[in-house]
C-alpha positions, 0 to 999 in steps of 0.5 A: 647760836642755839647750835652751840646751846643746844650742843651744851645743854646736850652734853651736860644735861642730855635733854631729849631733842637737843640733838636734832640741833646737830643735823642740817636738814632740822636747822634748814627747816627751822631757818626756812619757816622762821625768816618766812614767818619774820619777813610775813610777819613784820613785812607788813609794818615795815611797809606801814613805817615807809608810807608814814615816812613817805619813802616811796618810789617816784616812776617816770612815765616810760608810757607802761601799762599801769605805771603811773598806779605804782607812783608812791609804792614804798621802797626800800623793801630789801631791808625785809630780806635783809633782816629775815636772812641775818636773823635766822642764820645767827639763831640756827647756823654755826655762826663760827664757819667761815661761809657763813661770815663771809655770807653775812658780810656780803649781805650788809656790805651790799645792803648799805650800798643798796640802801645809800642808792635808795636814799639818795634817791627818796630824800635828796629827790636825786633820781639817779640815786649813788653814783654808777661808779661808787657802786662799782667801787663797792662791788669791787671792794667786797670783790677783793675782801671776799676773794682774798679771804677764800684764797688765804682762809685755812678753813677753805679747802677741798678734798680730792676724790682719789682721797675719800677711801684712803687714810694715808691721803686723806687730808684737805687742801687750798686749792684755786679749782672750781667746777666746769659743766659739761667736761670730764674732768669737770674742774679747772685751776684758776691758776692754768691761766699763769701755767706758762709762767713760772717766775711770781706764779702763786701771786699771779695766781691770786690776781688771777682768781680775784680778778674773776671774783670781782668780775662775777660780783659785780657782774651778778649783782648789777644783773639783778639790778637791771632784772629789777623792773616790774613786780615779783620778778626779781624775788621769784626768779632769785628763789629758783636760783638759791634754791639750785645753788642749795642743792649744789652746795648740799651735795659738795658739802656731803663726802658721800654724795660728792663721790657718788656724783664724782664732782668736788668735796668742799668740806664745811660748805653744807652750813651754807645751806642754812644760810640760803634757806634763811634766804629763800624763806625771806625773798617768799616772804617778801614776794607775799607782798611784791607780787602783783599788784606790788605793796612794796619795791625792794628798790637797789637795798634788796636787788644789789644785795640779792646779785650778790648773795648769789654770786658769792654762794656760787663762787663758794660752792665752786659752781661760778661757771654755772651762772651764765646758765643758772643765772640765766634770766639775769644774763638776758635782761643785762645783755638786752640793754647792752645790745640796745645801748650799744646798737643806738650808739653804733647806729647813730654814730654812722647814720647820724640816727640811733635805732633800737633792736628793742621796743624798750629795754631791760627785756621785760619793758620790751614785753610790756611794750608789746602788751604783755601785762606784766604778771604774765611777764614774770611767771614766764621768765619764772618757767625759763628760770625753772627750766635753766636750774633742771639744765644746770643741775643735770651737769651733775651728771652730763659731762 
């Protein structure tokens, strides 16, 4: 929106200043300080509105260190990262660029789910909140909305390399290519799958790419989900993610850094930039109140939407095949509670008793099992994840 004005009053009027408008780094700068200052600011009432609401988390007793103390915490708390994102991104984005709209979509989309789950469970006394299934049908919409849209948009294009320095080839094209770490050639087409076939190809080709989509979406998204157990670790562990993704979506966007680098040029996607620092500066503002001991949960309005932000950034940005490393931290808590799942199964099923690899599970219920208190709990996760973004963006440059 002040992009827009400012770009006018520019033109017509030529007012000192307005220019700074034109450049990312100032509009990230100001989306950044704004959404913190928004989520700090009116977090705080937020909170104070849900405790004389008495929307608060009902805890079971899972025989945790300080559990019983965070019975009554107010929930719903992704409202404040919903709120401290959607606001600055339409004051300081080109609200026009089609990321930016499918970012905005994905956050509402996702946040009335989370928000449906949440109050399922605070006003009905429903412990299990929305149905397992309603929330795969809903991940698996916006899955199928997003992916169509990134196949059939004209704005979604990209530039080959051999192109940069040629004015005869210079020219954006629709292209299913992403970004895998780690090989020379670093891309592959999602429509190598259907290669072998050549009848229906460019159909095949679609349900190739919205399946996987889909896949990262529901899959980043229940992830986080799953992360969401003990105070800060989701919030923090989401910063060093979007902050990695930042990075990523900056240099693709930039034709002169994307050839130094060699890797993908995404024209129009730097505007995401702005979109992830509104980001970043929300969930910051929202750790300033969950770290612990947490004043407020962000409860599956904040978890469900926070995976899914994430996966659809790094499907933008072409980098979908890093998640399993950016992502690291989400990737483990999900496959620690399939690993316990499946081995209690398994194990009852042959020997008539279910047996556990871990104490408990997600992964960090394990810890606190063994009596890690649980603020140490999050910031060495917070290191891991550290170490897992230095890990991905050095695939920049290892292939």
């Amino acid at each position: 929106m002040f992009y827009f004005l400012f770009e006018y009053l520019e033109l017509e009027y030529q007012i000192p200043g307005a220019s700074l408008f034109k450049y990312l780094s100032f509009r990230s700068a100001l989306a950044f300080v704004f959404s913190l200052m928004l989520s700090i600011k009116y977090g705080k009432n937020i909170i104070n509105f849900l405790k004389k609401k008495q929307i608060g988390e009902t805890v079971r007793d899972l025989g945790l260190d300080g559990q019983k103390e965070k019975d009554g915490t107010p929930t719903m708390g992704g409202l404040i990262i919903i709120i401290a994102t959607i606001v600055p991104v339409m004051l300081f984005s080109k609200v026009n660029n089609i990321y930016i709209i499918i970012l905005l979509f994905t956050t509402l989309w996702l946040g009335f789910i989370g928000f449906l789950d949440d109050y399922i469970k605070v006003f009905k006394k429903n412990k299990n909140g929305l149905k397992g299934k309603f929330k795969i049908i809903g991940q698996t919409l916006l899955g199928l909305i997003v992916g169509l849209t990134l196949y059939f948009h004209s704005d979604v294009t990209i530039k080959d390399q051999s192109s940069f320095n040629s004015q005869i080839n210079n020219i954006e094209y629709k292209s299913t290519k992403t970004t895998v770490p780690f090989l020379k050639d670093n891309e592959l087409d999602y429509s190598y799958f259907i290669s072998w076939m050549s009848d229906e190809s460019e159909t095949l080709s679609l349900i190739v790419f919205i399946f996987f989509v889909v896949l990262i979406i529901t899959s980043v998204s229940n992830g986080a989900n799953l992360t969401d157990g003990i105070d800060g670790l989701v919030a923090g562990s989401s910063v060093i993610i979007t902050l990695t993704l930042a990075i990523f979506a900056w240099v693709s966007g930039n034709i002169i850094f994307s050839e130094y680098l060699n890797i993908m040029y995404i024209p129009r996607v730097s505007e995401v930039v702005i979109f992830i620092s509104a980001f970043i500066g929300s969930l910051i503002g929202f750790l300033w109140y969950n770290a612990f001991p947490a004043q407020i949960f962000m409860g599956d309005t904040g978890s469900l939407t926070i995976g899914g932000i994430i996966a659809v950034i790094a499907i933008i940005v072409r980098k979908e095949l890093l998640l399993p490393l950016i992502c690291g931290i989400f990737l483990i808590e999900t496959l620690s509670v399939i690993i316990q799942v499946g081995f209690f199964k398994y194990t009852k099923k042959k020997n008539g008793i279910g047996r556990r690899v871990f104490l408990m599970s997600p992964l960090h219920h394990h810890f606190q099992k063994q009596g890690y208190h649980e603020s140490k709990i999050v910031i060495r996760f917070w290191i891991i994840g550290i170490l897992l973004a230095i890990l991905s963006l050095i695939t920049l440059k290892i292939r």
